[in-house]
N, C-alpha and C positions, 0 to 999 in steps of 0.2 A: 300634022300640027299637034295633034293630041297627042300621039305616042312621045313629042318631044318634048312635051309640057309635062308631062308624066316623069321624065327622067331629070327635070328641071327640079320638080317638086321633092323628088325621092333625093335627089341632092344637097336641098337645103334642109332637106330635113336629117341627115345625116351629120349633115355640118352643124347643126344645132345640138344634135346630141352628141358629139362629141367636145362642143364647146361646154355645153352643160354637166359635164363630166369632168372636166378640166376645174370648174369652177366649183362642181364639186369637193372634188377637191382639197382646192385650193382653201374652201371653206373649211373642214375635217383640219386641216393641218395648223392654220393658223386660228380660226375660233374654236375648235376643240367639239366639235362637231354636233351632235344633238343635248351633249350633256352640258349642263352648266356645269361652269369652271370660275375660280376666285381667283381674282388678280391683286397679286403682290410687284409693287417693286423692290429692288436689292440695290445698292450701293456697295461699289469694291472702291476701297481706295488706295488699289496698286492694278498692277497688269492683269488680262481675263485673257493671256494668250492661246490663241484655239478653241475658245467659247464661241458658238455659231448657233445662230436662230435657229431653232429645231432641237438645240441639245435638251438632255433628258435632265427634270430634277427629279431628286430622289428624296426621300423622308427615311429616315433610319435603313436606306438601303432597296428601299421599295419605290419605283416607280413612280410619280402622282401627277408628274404634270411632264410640261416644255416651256424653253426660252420660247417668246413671241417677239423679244424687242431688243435693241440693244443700242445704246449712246452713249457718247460720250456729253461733258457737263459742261456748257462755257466758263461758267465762271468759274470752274475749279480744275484745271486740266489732269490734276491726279485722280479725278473721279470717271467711275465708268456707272453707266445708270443700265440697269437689266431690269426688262419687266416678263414676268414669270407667271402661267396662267396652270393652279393648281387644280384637284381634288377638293372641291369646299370642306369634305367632312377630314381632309389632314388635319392634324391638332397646332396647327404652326400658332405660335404664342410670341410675345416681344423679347424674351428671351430664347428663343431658337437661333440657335448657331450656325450660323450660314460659310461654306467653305465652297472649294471646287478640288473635287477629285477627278482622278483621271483612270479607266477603265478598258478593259481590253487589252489585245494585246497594241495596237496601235496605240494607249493610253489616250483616248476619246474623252476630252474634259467635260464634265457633268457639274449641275450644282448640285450639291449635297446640303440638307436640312437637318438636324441631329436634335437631339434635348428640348428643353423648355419643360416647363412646370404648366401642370393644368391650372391651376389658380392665377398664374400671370396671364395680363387682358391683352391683347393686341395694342401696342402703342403707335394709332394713327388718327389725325384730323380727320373730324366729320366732314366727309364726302369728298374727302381725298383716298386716293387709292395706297393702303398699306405698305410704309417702308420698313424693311426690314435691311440693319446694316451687315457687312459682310465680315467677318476675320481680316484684321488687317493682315496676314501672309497666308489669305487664302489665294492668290493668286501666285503663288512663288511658284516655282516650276523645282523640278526633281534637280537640271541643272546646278539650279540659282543655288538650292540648298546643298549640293556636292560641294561648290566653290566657295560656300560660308564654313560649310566643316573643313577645308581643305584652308583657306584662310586662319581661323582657328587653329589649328594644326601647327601650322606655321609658326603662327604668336608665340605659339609655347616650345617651339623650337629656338625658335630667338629666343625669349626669354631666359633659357635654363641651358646657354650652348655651353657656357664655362662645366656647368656641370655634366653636361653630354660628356666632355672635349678630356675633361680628368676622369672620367668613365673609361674611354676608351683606352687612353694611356695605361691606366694601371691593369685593362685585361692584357695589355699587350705586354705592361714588367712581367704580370703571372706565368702568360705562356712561357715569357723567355726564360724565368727560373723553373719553371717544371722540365723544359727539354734541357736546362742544364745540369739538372737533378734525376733524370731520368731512370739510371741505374741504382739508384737509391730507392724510387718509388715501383721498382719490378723488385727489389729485395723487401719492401714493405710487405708489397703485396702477397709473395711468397711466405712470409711469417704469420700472413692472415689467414693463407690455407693451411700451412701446418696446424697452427691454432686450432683450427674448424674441423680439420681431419678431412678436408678435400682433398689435399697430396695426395692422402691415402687411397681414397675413393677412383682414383684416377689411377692406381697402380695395376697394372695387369694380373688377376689371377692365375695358376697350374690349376688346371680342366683333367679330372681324374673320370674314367668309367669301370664299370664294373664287366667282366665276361661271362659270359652264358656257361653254363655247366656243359660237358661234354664225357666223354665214355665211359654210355652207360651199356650194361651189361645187355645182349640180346635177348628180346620179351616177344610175348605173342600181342601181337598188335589188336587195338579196342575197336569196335566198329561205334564212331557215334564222335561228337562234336562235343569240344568244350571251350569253354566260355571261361575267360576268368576278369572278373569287373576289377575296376581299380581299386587297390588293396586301401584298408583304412590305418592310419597310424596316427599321434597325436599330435598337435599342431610342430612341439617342437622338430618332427621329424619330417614335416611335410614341408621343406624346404630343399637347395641345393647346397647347403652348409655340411662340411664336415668335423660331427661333432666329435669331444670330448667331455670325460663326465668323470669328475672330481670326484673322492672319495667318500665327499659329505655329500654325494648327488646330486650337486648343481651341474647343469649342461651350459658348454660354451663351445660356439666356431673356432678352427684353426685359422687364423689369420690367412697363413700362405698357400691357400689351397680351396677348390669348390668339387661338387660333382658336376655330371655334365647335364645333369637333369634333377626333378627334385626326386626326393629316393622312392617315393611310391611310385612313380613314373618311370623311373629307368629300372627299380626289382622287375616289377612288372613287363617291361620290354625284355627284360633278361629272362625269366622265368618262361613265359612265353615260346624264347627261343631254347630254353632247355627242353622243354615237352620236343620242340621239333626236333632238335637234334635226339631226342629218343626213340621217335618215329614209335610211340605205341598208341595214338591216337589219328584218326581219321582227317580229323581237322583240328585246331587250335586256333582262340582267337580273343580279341576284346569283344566287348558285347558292341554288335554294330544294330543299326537299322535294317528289319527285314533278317535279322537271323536269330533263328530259336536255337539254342543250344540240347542236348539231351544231357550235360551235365554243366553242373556251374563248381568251380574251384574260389571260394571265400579265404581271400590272405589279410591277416592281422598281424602289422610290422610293429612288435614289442620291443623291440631294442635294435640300434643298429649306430653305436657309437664305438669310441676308443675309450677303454676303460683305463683313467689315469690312477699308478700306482708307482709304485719302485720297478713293478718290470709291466708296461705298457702293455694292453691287450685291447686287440677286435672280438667285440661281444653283439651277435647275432640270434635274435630269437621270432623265427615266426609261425605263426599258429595258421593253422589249414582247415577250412570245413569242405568237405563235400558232399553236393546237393543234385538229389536226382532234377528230372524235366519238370517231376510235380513241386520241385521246394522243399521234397523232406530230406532231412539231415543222413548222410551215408554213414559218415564215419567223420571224428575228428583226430588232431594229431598237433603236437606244439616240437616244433625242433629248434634247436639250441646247438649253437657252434662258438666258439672261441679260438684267437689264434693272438699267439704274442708279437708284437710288436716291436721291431728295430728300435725304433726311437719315439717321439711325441711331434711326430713334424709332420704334416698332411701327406708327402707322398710315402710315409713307412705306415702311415694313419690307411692309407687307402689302399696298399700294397695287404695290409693285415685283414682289413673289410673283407677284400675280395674274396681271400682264401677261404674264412671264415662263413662268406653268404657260399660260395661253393658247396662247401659242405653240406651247411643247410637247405641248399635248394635242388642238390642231388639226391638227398632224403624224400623231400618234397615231391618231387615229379616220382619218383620212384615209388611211395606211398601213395598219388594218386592214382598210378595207376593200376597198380592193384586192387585198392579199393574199386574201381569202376570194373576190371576184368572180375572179381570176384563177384559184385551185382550182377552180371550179364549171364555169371555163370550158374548162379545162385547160390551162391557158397555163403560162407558162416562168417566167424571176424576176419578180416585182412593179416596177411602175416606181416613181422614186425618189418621195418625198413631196413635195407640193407646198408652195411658201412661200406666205407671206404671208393665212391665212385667220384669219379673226375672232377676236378674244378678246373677252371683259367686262372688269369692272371688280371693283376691288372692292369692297365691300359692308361696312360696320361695322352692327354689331345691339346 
């Protein structure tokens, strides 16, 4: 009997504390639990749809209380009566804006508290509990407010359809005289590019290149590495333009013609390939990453235009330094070529260049390499360069 009375006792006292935990509770949720809280009521006088005892109010976005209460008004059926247990120390004043938003992503209606002036008093009867009225379209829903712009909308559709109605007419005369005009407005347009010089721009150039120097006389080959960096020349030359240069030395592009590279770029690939094709150096190269040369070849491209006169000429001058591995100067040299010119038209223009950089740049590779066989060997000045060694042609791509 004891041990049953035991399990009798340990049961109601189980049930006790669970009942007292419940009412717990129940207490915390609805009195707001050990803290005092200030009661307001609200008046909405439209819908509070989705407002449920427990929702949250907010004061500028902060938390402060919950719904505790919610009714509707007999005598006024468009009133909904909310009573609202806050934070005492919120600053709610009788002008506090009362709305209801809606939060989350489920948009969870909240009442929201905004504004009010500290010097405005609460306007409530003594020992009556505090009303505060609500926004009359605080209860509008997102809906309600689609279907009023959407309404709106409309008004002004109706109103202004004659003007819609001769809108659309007259885009549709336009269309119809523009496709009837059409071959008039493609010859407009064509007199806008000539105008502008875009026909031009859009005309295909003739692609002219230069050929590498070839048979050169056999030499005793240099042991050692050269280098030759991209040659310097003055802005007008550092382009793929080929020039011509008036009498009173103004420089201008031939219209019907370009090179295939700009000229310091493509000498330099061509000169390059002249040393190989001479085979008296070990290696030849641009300056790369990770290689030291034991000589370096400095080119300064001084001229390399068509010299306009009564008889048209290709005028070539470039100057040459060479510099041992330490940087000091070996020897310099400036060569000069000229070759006459068929006519003034870019392929007699390029046909003349070639011959003429030939020239020049079989003097070149033949001067450097004397100069460098002579340092190896120790010898005294370089002998002069020799004439007369091979050029190409040129070449249109």
């Amino acid at each position: 009997m004891e041990i049953r009375a035991r399990y009798v006792q340990m049961g109601v006292f189980t049930l006790a504390v669970i009942a007292a935990g419940f009412a717990f509770v129940y207490w915390l949720n609805s009195a707001g639990g050990l803290r005092d809280r200030a009661i307001y009521r609200v008046r909405f006088d439209s819908s509070v749809s989705g407002l449920l005892r427990g929702s949250a109010v907010l004061f500028n976005g902060i938390r402060v209380g919950e719904v505790t209460g919610l009714a509707l008004d007999p005598a006024s059926p468009r009133q909904v009566q909310a009573t609202i247990a806050i934070e005492p120390t919120a600053p709610v004043r009788a002008d506090t804006t009362v709305t209801i938003d809606f939060q989350g992503l489920t948009g969870s209606p909240v009442i929201a508290l905004t504004g009010g002036t500290s010097s405005a008093p609460l306007a409530a009867a003594k020992g009556e509990t505090p009303l505060l009225v609500a926004d009359p379209a605080a209860g509008q829903s997102m809906s309600q407010a689609a279907r009023d712009v959407l309404r709106r909308i409309d008004t002004v559709v109706a109103d202004n359809s004659q003007p819609l109605r001769n809108l659309i007419a007259n885009l549709d005369t336009f269309s119809v005289a523009l496709a009837r005009n059409s071959d008039r407005v493609d010859s407009i347009v064509a007199g806008l590019e000539r105008m502008t010089g875009g026909a031009a721009a859009k005309a295909r150039l003739a692609v002219y290149d230069l050929a590498a120097p070839t048979g050169f006389p056999p030499a005793a080959k240099v042991e050692g590495q050269l280098v030759i960096p991209d040659p310097t020349a003055l802005s007008l030359l550092d382009s793929e333009k080929i020039l011509t240069k008036s009498a009173a030395g103004a420089g201008s592009p031939l219209p019907d013609g370009q090179w295939a590279d700009t000229v310091p770029k493509m000498l330099q690939a061509r000169i390059i390939q002249g040393f190989e094709n001479a085979g008296t150096f070990a290696a030849v190269s641009r300056p790369l990453e990770g290689l030291t040369g034991d000589y370096q070849l400095l080119i300064d491209i001084r001229r390399f235009q068509l010299a306009a006169a009564a008889q048209p000429a290709a005028d070539v001058e470039l100057a040459g330094k060479v510099l041992d591995a330490n940087g000091r100067i070996l020897d310099t040299r400036v060569f000069r070529a000229t070759q006459p010119a068929a006519a003034s038209d870019a392929q007699a223009a390029a046909t003349a260049l070639d011959q003429a950089f030939g020239r020049a740049a079989s003097e070149l590779v033949t001067w450097t390499s004397h100069v460098v066989a002579d340092r190896a060997q120790g010898a005294g000045a370089p002998p002069p360069a020799p004439k007369g060694a091979g050029r190409g042609k040129a070449s249109r791509s």
